[in-house]
GUZAZA-38150 format. One record per residue (C-alpha): x, y, z. Coordinates in steps of 0.1 Angstrom, whole numbers, plus 2048, in hexadecimal, padded with zeros to 3 digits. Example, Ala and Ser with C-alpha at 12.3 -4.5 7.8 and 13.67 -1.06 7.14 Angstrom:
<atoms>
87B7D384E 8897F5847 
</atoms>
This chain:
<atoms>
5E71120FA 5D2118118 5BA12F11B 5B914113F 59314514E 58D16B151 58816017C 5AD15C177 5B5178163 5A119117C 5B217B19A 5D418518C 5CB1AD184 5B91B11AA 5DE1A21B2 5F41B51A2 5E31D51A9 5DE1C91D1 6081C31CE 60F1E41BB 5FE1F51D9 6131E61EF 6351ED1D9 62B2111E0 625210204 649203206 65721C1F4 64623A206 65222D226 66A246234 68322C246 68520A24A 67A20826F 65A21125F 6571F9245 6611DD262 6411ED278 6281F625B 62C1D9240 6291B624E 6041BB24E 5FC1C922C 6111AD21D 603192230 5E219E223 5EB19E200 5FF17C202 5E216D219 5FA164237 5F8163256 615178266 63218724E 65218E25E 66A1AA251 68F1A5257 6A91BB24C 6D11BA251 6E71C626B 7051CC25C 7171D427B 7151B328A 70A1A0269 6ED190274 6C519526A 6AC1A9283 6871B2282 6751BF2A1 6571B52B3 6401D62B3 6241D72D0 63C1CA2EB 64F1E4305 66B1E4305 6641DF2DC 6771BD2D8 6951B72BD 6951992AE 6B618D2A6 6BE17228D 6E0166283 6E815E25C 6ED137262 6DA11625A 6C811A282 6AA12A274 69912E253 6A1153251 6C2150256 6C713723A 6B3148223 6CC165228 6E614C227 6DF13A206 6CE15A1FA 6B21411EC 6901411F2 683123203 65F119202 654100222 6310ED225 6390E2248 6550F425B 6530D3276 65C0B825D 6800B4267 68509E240 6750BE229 6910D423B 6AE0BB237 6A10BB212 6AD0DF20D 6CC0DB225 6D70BE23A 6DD0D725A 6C00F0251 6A70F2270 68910627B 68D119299 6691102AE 67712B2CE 65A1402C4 63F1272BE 6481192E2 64513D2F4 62B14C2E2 60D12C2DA 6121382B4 61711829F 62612027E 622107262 62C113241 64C12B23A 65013D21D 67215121F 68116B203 6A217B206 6A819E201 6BC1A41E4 6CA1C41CF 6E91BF1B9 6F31A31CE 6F31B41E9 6DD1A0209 6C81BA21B 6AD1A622C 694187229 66D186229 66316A23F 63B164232 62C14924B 610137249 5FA13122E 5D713C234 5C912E20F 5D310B213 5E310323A 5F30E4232 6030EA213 61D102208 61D1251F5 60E1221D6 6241331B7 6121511B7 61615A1DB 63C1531D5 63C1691B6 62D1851C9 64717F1EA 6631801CE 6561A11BF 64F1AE1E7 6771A81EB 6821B91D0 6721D81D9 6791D5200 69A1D11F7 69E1EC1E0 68B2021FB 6A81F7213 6C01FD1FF 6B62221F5 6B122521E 6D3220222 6DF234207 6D0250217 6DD24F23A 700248226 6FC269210 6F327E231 717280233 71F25F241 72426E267 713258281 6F9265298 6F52632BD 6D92442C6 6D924129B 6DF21D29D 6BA21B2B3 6AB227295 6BF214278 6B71F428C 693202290 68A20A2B7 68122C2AD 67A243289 68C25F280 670279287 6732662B0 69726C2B4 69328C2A7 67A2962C0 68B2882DD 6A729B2D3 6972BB2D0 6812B22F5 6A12AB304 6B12CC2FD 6942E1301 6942D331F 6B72CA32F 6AE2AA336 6C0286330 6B627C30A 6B7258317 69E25B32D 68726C319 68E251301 68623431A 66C245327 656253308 65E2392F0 66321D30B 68A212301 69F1FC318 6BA20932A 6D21EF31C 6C81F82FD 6D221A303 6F3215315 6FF1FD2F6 6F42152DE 70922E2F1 7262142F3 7252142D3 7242332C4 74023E2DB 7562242DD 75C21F301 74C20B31B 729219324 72121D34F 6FD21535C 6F521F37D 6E520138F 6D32123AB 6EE2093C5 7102143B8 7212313CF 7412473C7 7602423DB 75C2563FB 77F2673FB 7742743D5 74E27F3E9 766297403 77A2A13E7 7652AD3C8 73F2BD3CF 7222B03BB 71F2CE3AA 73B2CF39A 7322A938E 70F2B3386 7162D2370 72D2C1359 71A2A2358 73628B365 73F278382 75825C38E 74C23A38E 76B221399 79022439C 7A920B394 7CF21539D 7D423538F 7BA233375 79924437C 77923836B 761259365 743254355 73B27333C 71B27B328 72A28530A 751275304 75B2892EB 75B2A62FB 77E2AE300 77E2CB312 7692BB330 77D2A232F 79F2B6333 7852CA350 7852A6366 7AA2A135E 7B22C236F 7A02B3390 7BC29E395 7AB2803A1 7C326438F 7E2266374 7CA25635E 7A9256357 792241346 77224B333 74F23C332 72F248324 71024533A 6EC256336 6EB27C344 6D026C35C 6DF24E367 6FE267373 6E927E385 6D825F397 6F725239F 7042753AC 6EB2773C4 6EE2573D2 70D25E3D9 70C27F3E9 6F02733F7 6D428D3E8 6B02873E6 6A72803C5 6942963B2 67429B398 67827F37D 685298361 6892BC376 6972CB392 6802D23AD 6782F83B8 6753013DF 6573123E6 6643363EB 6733353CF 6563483BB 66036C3BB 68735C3B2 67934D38D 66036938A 68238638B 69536A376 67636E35A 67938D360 6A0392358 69838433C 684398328 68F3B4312 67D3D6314 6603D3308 64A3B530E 6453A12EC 6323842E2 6493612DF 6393502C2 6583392BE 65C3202D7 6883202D5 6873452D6 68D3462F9 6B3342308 6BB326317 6BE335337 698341337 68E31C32E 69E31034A 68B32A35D 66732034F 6732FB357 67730437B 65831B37A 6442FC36C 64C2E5386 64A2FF3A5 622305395 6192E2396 62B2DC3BB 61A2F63CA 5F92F13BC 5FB2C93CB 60A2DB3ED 5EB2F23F4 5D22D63EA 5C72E43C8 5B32D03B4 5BA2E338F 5D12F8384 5C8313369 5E232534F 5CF345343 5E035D32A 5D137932C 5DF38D309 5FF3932F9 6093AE310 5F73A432F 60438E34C 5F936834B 5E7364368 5E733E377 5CB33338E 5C23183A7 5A33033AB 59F2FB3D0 5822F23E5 56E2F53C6 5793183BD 59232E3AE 5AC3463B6 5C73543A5 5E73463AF 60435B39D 60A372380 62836D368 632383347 626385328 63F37D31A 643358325 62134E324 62C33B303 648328315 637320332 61A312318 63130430B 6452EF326 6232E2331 61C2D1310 63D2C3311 6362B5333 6162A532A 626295307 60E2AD2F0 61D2BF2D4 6242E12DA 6232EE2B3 5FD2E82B5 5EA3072BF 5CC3012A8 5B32EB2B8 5B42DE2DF 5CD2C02EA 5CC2A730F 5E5293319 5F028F340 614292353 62428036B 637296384 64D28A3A5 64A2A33C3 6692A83D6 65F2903F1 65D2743D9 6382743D3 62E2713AD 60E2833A2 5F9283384 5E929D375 5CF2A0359 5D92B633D 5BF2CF328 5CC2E630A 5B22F82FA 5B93182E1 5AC3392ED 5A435E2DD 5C83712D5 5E336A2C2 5F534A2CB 5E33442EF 5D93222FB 5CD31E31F 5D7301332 5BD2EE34E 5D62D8364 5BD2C037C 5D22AF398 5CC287398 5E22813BC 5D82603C5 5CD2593E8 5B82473FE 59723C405 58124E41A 56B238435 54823A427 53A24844A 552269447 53E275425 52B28643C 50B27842F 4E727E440 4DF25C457 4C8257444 4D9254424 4F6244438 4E3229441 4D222041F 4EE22040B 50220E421 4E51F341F 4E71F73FB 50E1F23F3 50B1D0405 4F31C23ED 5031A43D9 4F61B13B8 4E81D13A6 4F21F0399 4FB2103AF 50323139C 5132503AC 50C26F397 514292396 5282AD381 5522A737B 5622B03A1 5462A73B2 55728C3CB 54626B3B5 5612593B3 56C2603DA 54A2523E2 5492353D2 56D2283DD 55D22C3FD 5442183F7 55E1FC3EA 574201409 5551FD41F 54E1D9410 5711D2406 5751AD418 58E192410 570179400 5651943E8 57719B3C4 5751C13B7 5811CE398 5821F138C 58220336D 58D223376 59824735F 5B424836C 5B6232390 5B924D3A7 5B123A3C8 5C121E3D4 5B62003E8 5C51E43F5 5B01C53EA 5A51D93CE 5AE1D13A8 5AF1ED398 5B51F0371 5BB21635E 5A721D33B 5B722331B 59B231306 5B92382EB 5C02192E6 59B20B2E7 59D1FE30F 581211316 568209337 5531F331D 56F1DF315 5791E133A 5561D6348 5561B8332 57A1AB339 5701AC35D 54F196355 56B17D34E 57E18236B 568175388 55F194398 54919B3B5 5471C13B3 5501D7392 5521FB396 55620E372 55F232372 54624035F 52823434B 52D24932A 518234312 50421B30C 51D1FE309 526201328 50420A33A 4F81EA327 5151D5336 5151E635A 4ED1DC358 4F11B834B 5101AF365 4FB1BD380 4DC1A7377 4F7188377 4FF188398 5151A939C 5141C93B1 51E1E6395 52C2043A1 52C21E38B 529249384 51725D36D 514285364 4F428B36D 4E62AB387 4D0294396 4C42703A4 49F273392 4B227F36F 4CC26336E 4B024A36D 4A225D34D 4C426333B 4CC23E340 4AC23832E 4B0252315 4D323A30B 4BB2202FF 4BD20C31D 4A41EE321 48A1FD33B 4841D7350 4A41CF350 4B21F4361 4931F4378 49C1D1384 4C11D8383 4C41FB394 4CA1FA3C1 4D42243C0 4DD2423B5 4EB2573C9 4F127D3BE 50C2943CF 51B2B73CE 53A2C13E1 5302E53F6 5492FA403 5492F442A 54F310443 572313451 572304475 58D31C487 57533C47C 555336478 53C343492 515342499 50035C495 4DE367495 4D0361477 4B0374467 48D36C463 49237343D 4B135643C 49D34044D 480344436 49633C41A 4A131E42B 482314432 47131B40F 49230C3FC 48F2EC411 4662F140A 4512FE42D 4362DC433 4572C642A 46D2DA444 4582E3461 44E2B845F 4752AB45C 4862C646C 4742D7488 4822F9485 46C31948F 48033A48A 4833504AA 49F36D4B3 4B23554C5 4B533D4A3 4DA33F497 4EF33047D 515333475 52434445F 54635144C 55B36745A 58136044B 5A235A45D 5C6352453 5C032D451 5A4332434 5B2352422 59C36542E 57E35241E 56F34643C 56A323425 581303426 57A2E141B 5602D3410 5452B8415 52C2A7402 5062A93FE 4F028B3F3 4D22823E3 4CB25D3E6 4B124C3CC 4AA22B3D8 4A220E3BD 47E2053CF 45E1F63C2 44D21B3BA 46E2263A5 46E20838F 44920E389 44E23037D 46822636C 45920A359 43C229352 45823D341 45025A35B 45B27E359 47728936C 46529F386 44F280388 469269391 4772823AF 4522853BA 4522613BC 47425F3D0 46D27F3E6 44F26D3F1 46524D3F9 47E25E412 49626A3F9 4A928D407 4AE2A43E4 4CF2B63E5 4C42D23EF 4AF2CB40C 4D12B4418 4E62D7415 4CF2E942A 4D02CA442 4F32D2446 4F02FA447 4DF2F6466 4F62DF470 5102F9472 5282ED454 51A308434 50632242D 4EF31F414 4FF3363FD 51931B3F7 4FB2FB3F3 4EC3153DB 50B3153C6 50C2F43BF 4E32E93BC 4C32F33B5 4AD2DB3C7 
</atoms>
């Protein structure tokens, strides 16, 4: 008798205690679409395989299917039970086969003259399977699957060893009991099919995703189909079959052209169509075709039959949105937002008496979202969308959502021109709601009050237009209250880089600068400050047809023609790093990159510009002189930034005075002594020539109807431009203070923010109140 080494023995126990893990993740699994997405990998670990594939049985049409996670729409793989593919024979024969070579036409006509290996996949993908190892699915005879175990990492030209067949056999057992129990428990739910259930038995979606879908949709009155292809990225075919399906009748899909007969347009208005979410799609004799959301409702279906439109009629089943879409092509109505009907601007004070009507007595805190009637939902709805419409309308740039206590109004404010004002007041009451919606919009979860929560909506304007906005929850003081900061993301168009209104000066250095073939040029200043406006402008003004840009951008707000332009995904690891280096690969010319948060990417913006590229780029600093020192402080090599660095350039965005009121006035010896000791007295009597004298006068703010009253509108920029000479890469080299550096570039030509501001007080466009507000020197 042999004696096993204890290698072995250990082996063997690491083994079986690797595979009981496994058992148990299988078992834990709530459905079956879940152990298809989560599984392949932890078994192909512990079998040391390359790729596992899970397939289980569709009963309904008797055939095998896994699905391909990662891919949108997620793909269904469909295999039949036949000798075409190894799969389907295993399920066939209900044997396990064991394959060194899946391309050696003899070793497959060994185990059955017509079995073959299906090599579609290989072909469209470059993946080149060599070994098969395929297990049925078995649980008192009954076939609920195979696991398909390809490629054997161990040993790549031979087949499974015994073990790793022993440990696939065990794998199928439990799998199958797992499906097994699985279907048990949908059967014991009371055996009643579910609406879209079939997406989930043949695993395009969990339980826990339908259910919220279900729950968004009603919440919300929209189409649960297109919340489904559009937050979990289904097909609309597979949709409209599943429909088919469950129902039992043929299933209608609006293809973007089809019209209702015109006699039936004259006859029947849309709204009779749209609130019983129905229309007419053909008619054949005296059989009408009428696609219906929901055919089992009867008594909407007796409701059309009383219309009189044919003897008989015939029912389909189309998506709630797809009817809708196909009603106002028809009736020829301009579509609307993408989930919610759009509010007309004066309609305000209609949803504020609506909230209004709502409420019972007393005003009372709503700390369950469903509390509210459906009616008052539909309200907050509306209210949502009329907030967001008119912020984009009067050019706001954020919105602000600001309970103010649980019996006090919730005021909401705009952001515009860089500051705020409050916009509108609504209830108490439906501060929750409103929260609440707005969460719901952005795809956040709207049970979480505890800690803060981002995300960003999509929202289509009347006209067409879609915007994006920026989403910020964060929890404040009170019971239940959560403000919510809404920044506007409208995409738009460049600006010409001579209509910044930059000093001549800078104007003429950095347009010098941006036409350098290689370097790095930063842009700097706080969040809002006009950064990334300036630097598009800078790409528009060398944008040629011989030059390749990329750019990494959080999110693209600009476009360009000629540009490329690419959106970060930090969430999924797509970050400006990974960005940066992707473009390295991709020939570029130019690479802008939003922001440079760290020091990857400082690194990599440094090293492409030292290769032979001009790097575009922005950083959160107050100042030219202190981005030099906080790229340093990063741990940034101090040679290669000195010889890398063209620019920084350092703006604010001032409040401008509003041209249809402002007028010129004398000003006082005390302002202009502040001017002239804010700008510094040697520095301003040498560059700017100004003596004070009772006839000296600047303009000022008066208000008018155009500017609220403010007597500010618009804004413009102010600059501080850092140039990349010989003295700065000295100091820099030195490891210089900050005020040393500024010294340095002061003494170069370089116009500090401040003294640009007053530059353009004296021009007539601010007052230095407003440069005072947004620098310091």
């Amino acid at each position: 008798m042999a004696v096993r080494e204890p290698q072995s023995l250990q082996g063997e126990l690491t083994f079986q205690t690797q595979l009981n893990a496994v058992n148990q993740e299988i078992h834990a699994a709530p459905d079956i679409s879940t152990i298809l997405a989560t599984m392949s990998e932890p078994i192909a670990k512990l079998l040391n395989a390359e790729r596992i594939t899970i397939f289980a049985v569709d009963t309904k049409h008797d055939r095998l299917f896994s699905i391909k996670f990662g891919s949108y729409p997620r793909q269904i793989i469909r295999v039949a039970k036949d000798t075409n593919s190894l799969a389907g024979f295993t399920a066939v024969a209900r044997q396990t086969i064991n394959i060194a070579n899946v391309y050696d036409a003899a070793s497959l006509k060994a185990i059955h003259p017509q079995l073959r290996f299906d090599g579609r996949w290989d072909k469209a993908t470059g993946f080149r399977t060599r070994q098969v190892l395929a297990v049925p699915l078995l649980f008192e005879k009954r076939l609920l699957g195979v696991l398909q175990v390809i490629n054997n990492r161990a040993e790549p030209e031979a087949a499974f060893p015994d073990k790793v067949v022993v440990g696939a056999r065990h794998l199928a057992s439990t799998l199958a009991i797992a499906f097994f129990n699985q279907n048990k428990c949908r059967r014991a739910e009371g055996g009643r099919r579910r609406l879209y259930g079939d997406l989930v038995d043949g695993g395009l979606l969990t339980e826990e995703q339908l259910e919220e879908a279900v729950t968004h949709a009603r919440v919300n009155h929209q189409c649960l189909g297109r919340h489904l292809m559009n937050r979990y990225k289904l097909d609309k075919s597979q949709l409209t079959q599943s429909l088919q399906d469950f129902y039992s009748v043929p299933a209608f899909a609006w293809d973007g052209e089809a019209k209702m007969p015109a006699d039936l347009v004259e006859r029947v208005k849309m709204d009779f169509w749209r609130k019983h979410g129905c229309a007419p799609i053909a008619r054949q004799g005296g059989v009408m075709q009428v696609a219906v959301v929901d055919p089992f409702d009867l008594n909407k279906i007796d409701l059309i039959k009383s219309v009189n439109l044919a003897p008989r009629l015939e029912v389909h089943v189309a998506l709630l949105g797809d009817i809708q879409d196909y009603l106002n092509q028809s009736y020829g109505v301009t579509a609307e937002s993408e989930d919610d009907p759009v509010v007309e601007e004066n309609e305000f004070a209609e949803i504020l008496t609506e909230l209004s009507a709502g409420e019972m007595g007393e005003v009372i805190d709503q700390d369950d979202d469903d509390a509210e009637s459906d009616e008052v939902q539909g309200v907050v709805v509306r209210l949502a969308n009329k907030i967001i419409s008119d912020a984009y309308r009067a050019g706001v740039s954020d919105i602000h959502i600001e309970p103010q206590g649980k019996n006090l109004p919730c005021r909401i404010r705009f952001r515009r021109d860089g500051s705020c004002y409050t916009y509108q007041s609504i209830p108490a009451s439906h501060r929750t709601a409103l929260v609440s919606r707005l969460k719901i919009m952005a795809q956040l979860d709207i049970a979480e009050r505890r800690k803060p929560q981002d995300g960003k909506i999509r929202f289509r304007m009347a006209d067409g237009k879609v915007i994006e906005l920026r989403v910020a929850v964060i929890p404040t003081s009170g019971v239940n209250n959560e403000d919510i900061v809404m920044r506007i993301l409208a995409a738009s168009k460049p600006i010409p880089l001579d209509k910044l209104g930059m000093h001549p000066d800078n104007y003429e250095r950095f347009s010098s600068i941006v036409r350098e073939p290689y370097g790095l040029i930063l842009v700097v200043g706080p969040t809002g400050s006009g950064k990334t406006t300036t630097l598009h402008s800078a790409l528009g003004f060398i944008n040629r047809e011989d030059i390749k840009i990329w750019t990494a951008e959080d999110p693209v707000e600009i476009t360009q023609p000629g540009l490329r332009q690419v959106n970060v995904q930090p969430k999924i690891g797509f970050d400006f790093a990974a960005a940066m280096r992707a473009f390295l690969r991709a020939d570029p010319d130019v690479i802008m990159i939003g922001e440079m948060r760290d020091h990857e990417t400082a690194a990599t913006g440094i090293e492409a510009s030292l290769t032979g590229h001009l790097v575009f780029s922005t950083l959160h600093t107050n100042s030219a002189p202190e981005t030099v020192t906080r790229l340093l402080d990063m741990g940034l090599d101090p040679f290669n930034f000195a010889d890398a660095l063209l620019a920084v350039l350092a703006q604010r965005l001032t409040r401008t005075l509003c041209k249809a009121c402002k007028q010129e006035k004398p000003a006082s010896k005390d302002l202009f002594d502040e001017l002239r000791n804010a700008y510094g007295p040697a520095e301003f009597d040498r560059d700017l020539k100004r003596t004070w004298s009772p006839d000296f006068q600047l303009q000022t703010a008066v208000g008018c109807g155009e500017c609220a009253d403010t007597g500010y509108r618009g804004r413009m920029g102010i600059h501080e431009l850092l140039m990349g000479s010989d003295g700065l890469k000295k100091v820099v080299l030195e490891s210089k203070t900050v005020d040393e550096i500024r010294k340095v570039a002061i003494a170069e030509g370089m116009l500090t923010l401040l003294r640009d501001g007053i530059i353009k007080v004296l021009d007539g466009h601010t007052d230095l109140s407003q440069v005072r507000a947004v620098c310091m020197k």
